[in-house]
C-alpha positions as CSV (number, residue, x, y, z in Angstrom):
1,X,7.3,-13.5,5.7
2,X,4.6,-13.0,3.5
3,X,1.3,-11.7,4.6
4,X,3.4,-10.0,7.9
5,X,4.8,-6.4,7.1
6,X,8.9,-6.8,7.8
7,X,10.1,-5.9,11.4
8,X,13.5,-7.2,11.4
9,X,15.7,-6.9,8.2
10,X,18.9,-8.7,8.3
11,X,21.6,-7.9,6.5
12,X,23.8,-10.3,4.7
13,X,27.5,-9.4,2.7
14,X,27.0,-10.1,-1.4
15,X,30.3,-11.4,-0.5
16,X,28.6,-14.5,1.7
17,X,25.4,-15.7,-0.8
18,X,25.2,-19.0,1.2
19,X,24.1,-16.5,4.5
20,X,20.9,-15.6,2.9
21,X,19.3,-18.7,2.9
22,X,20.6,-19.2,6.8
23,X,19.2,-15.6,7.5
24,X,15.9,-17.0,6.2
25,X,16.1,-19.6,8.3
26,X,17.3,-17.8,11.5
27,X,13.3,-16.3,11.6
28,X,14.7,-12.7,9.5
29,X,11.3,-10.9,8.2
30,X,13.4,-9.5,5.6
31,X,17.1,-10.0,4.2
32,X,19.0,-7.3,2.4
33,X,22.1,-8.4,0.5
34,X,24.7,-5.7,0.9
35,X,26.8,-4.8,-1.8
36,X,27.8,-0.9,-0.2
37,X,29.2,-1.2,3.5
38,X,29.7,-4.9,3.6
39,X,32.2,-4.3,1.0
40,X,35.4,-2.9,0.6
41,X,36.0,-1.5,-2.9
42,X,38.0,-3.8,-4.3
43,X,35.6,-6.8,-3.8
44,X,33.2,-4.6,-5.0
45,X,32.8,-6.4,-8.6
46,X,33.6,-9.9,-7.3
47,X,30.7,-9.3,-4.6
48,X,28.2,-8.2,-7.2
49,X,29.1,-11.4,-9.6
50,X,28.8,-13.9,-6.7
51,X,25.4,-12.2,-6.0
52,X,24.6,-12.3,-9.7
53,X,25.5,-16.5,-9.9
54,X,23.1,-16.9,-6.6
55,X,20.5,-15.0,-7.8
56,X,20.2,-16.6,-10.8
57,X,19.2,-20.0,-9.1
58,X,17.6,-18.5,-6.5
59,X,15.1,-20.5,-3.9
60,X,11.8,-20.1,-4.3
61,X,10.2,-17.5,-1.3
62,X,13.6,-16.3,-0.4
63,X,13.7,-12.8,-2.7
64,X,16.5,-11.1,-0.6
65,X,16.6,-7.2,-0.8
66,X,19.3,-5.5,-2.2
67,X,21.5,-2.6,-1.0
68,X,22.9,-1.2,-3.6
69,X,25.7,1.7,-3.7
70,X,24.6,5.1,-3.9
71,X,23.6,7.7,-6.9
72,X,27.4,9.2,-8.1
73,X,29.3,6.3,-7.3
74,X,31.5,5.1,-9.0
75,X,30.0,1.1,-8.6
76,X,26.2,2.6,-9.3
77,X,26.2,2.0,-13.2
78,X,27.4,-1.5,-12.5
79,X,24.5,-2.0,-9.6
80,X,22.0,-1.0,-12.0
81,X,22.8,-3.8,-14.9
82,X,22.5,-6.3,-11.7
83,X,19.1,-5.1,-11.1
84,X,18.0,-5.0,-14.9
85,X,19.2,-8.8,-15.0
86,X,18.0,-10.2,-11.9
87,X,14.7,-7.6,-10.8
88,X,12.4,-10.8,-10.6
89,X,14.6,-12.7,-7.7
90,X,14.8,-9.4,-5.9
91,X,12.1,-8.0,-3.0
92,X,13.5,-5.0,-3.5
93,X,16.1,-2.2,-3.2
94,X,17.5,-0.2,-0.9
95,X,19.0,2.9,-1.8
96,X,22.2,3.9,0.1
97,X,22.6,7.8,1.3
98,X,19.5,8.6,-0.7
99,X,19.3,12.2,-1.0
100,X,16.2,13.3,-3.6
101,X,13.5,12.2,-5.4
102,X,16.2,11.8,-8.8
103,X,17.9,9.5,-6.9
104,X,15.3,6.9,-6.7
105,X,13.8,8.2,-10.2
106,X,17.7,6.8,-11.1
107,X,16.9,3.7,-10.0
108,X,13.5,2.6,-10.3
109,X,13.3,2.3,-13.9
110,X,15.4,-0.3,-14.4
111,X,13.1,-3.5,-13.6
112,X,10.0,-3.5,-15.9
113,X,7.0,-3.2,-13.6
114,X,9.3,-1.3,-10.8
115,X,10.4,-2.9,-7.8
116,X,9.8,-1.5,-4.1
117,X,12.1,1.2,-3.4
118,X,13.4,1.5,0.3
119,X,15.4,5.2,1.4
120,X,18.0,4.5,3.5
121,X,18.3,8.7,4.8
122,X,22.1,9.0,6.0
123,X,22.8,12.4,5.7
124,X,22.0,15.9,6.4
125,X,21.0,16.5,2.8
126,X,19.0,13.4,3.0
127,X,17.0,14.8,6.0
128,X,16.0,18.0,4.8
129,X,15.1,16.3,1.4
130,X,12.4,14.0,3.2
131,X,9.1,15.6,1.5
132,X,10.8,15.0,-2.1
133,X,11.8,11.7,-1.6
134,X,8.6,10.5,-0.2
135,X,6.5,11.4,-3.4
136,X,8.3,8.8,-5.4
137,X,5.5,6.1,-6.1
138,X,7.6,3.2,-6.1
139,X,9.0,4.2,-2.1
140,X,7.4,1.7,0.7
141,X,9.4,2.6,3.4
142,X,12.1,5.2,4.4
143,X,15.3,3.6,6.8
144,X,17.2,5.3,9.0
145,X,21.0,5.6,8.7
146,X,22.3,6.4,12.5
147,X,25.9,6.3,12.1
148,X,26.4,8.0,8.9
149,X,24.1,10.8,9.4
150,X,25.9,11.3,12.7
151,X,29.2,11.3,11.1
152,X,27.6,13.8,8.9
153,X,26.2,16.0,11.5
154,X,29.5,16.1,13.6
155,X,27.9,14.3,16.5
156,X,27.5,11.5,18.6
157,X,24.8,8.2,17.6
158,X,23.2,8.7,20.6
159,X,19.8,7.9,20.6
160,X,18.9,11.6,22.8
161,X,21.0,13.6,20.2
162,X,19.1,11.9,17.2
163,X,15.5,11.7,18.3
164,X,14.7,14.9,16.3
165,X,16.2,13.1,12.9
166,X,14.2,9.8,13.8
167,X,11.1,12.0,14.1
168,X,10.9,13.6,11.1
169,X,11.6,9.8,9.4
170,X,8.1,9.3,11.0
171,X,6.4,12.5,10.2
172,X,7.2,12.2,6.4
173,X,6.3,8.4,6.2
174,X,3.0,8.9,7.7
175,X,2.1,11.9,5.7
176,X,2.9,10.1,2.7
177,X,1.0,6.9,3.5
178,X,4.3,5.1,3.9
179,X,5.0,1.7,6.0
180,X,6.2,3.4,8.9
181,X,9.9,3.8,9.0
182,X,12.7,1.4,9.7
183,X,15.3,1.8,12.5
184,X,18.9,2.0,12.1
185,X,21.6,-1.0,13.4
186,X,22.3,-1.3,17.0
187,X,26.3,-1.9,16.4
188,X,26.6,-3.8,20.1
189,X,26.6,-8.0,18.8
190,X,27.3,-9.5,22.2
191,X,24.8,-7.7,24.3
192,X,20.7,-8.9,23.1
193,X,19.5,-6.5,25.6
194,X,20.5,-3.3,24.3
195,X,19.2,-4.1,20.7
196,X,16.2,-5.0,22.5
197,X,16.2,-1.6,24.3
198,X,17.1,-0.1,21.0
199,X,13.9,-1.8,19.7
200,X,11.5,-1.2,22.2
201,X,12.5,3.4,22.4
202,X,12.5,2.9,18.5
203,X,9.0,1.3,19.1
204,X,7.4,4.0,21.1
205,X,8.8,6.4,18.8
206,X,7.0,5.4,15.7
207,X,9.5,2.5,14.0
208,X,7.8,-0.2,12.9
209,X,11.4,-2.1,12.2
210,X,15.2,-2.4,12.4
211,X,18.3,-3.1,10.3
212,X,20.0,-6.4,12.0
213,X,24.0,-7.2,11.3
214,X,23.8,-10.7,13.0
215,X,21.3,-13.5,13.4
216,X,21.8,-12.9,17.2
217,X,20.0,-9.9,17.5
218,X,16.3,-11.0,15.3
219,X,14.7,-12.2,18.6
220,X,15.8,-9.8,20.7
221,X,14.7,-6.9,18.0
222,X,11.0,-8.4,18.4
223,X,10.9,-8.7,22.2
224,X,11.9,-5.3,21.7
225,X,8.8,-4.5,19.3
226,X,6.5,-6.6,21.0
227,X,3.4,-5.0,23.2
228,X,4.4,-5.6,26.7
229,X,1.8,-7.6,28.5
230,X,0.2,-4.3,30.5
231,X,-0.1,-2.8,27.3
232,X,-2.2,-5.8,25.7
233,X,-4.4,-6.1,29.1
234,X,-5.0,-2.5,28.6
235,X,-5.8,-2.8,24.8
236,X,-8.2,-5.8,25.5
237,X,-10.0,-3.5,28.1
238,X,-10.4,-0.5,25.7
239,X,-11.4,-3.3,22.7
240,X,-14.5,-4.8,25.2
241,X,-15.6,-1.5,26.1
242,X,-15.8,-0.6,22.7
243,X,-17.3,-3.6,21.6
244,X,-20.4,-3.1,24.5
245,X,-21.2,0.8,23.0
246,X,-20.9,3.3,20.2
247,X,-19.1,6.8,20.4
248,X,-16.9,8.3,23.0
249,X,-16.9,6.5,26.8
250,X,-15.4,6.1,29.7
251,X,-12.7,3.6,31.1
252,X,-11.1,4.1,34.3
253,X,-10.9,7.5,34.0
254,X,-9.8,7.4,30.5
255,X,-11.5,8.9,28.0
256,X,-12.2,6.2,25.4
257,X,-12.9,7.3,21.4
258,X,-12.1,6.4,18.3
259,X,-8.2,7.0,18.3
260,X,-7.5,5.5,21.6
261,X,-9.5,2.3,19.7
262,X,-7.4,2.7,17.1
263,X,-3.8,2.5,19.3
264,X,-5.3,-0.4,20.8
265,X,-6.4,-2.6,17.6
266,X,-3.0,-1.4,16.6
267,X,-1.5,-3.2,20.0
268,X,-3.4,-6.1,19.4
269,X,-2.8,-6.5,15.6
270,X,1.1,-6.4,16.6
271,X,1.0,-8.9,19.3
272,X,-0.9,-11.8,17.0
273,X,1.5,-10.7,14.2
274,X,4.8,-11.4,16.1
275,X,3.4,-14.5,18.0
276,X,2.4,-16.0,14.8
């Protein structure tokens, strides 16, 4: 969507090119073509040709993102050589199991004027690597890997036993001046509700998106983001009371200053975003 910073990224198999356009047109923000866990390793190299073919004829306005395999691999060489051929049909990339500052040095010289680099953090490395990866100049947002770091942790994807890994993804991404972070995939397909939910606790805690795995999920992701209507009635309040005054004053018992105006142009700036 161009002129709206991404809130729902979709993810389509490089196996299933024709899906990207669909994604497009099922109302996706973003779509990332996956050629890591969308793929087994022996379609690896037919995934990353039928990619190749669709990106080569590519519709204008719908650059996909690109997942590619992660740094040691042994499918990352061949990644690369797809981003040196086709970097100009491309949005971007997103980095799978990103664990430095070298990985994404790895990969963002291979399209001449760079191409946005996205971190998807999926490991305990990964984590406690956060400060070095955000000082690459090329990064615009860091994503959250739920299930894998879990796996790598030794405990449950819960969103209780992760909240302190989902806060540091926002600490580090607003310290750096980063977009802030992207949520991981809610895995339930049949049940809008709880991606919603998903949405609306990532939300509060600082997300500004989510990773989708099926078109069903993109409207419930942005119910899920979207302002509830008592927050937008109280944002309108602390925007007119602003609006009558200068400095710090007084609303309903509520100190009102410049940060609290600031959550609530924030609010505001949200709710026209998604209703547009």
């Amino acid at each position: 969507m161009q002129g709206m910073v991404p809130i729902t990224y979709l993810f389509v198999p490089a196996t299933h090119t024709a899906r990207i356009a669909k994604a497009f047109a099922a109302g996706a923000h973003a779509v990332i073509a996956d050629l890591e866990d969308a793929v087994d390793a022996a379609g690896k190299q037919a995934a990353r040709r039928q990619l190749s073919d669709w990106l080569a004829v590519a519709p204008v306005g719908q650059a996909p993102w690109v997942r590619i395999n992660a740094v040691g691999t042994q499918w990352f060489a061949d990644d690369l050589s797809l981003l040196r051929e086709h970097g100009a049909a491309l949005a971007g990339v997103m980095l799978s199991k990103t664990q430095s500052y070298a990985d994404l040095q790895a990969v963002s010289g291979c399209v001449d004027g760079g191409l946005p680099l996205m971190a998807l953090i999926e490991s305990a490395r990964g984590l406690l690597a956060l400060a070095d990866v955000c000082r690459h100049p090329q990064l615009v947002r860091l994503a959250f890997g739920s299930a894998d770091l879990a796996r790598d942790l030794g405990c449950e994807d819960a969103v209780d036993v992760l909240a302190p890994a989902r806060a540091q993804l926002v600490l580090h991404s607003a310290a750096a001046g980063l977009l802030s972070p992207v949520d991981g995939v809610t895995f339930a397909l049949d049940d809008p509700s709880r991606a919603q939910a998903d949405a609306a606790q990532a939300a509060r805690c600082g997300f500004g998106a989510k990773l989708c795995v099926h078109p069903a999920q993109l409207q419930p992701v942005l119910r899920g983001f979207s302002p509830t209507e008592a927050q937008c009635r109280w944002a309108e309040s602390i925007l007119a009371v602003a609006a009558s005054g200068s400095g710090a004053q007084r609303l309903g018992g509520e100190m009102v200053d410049r940060p609290v105006i600031a959550r609530a142009q924030a609010i505001i700036e949200r709710r026209n975003a998604i209703g547009a």
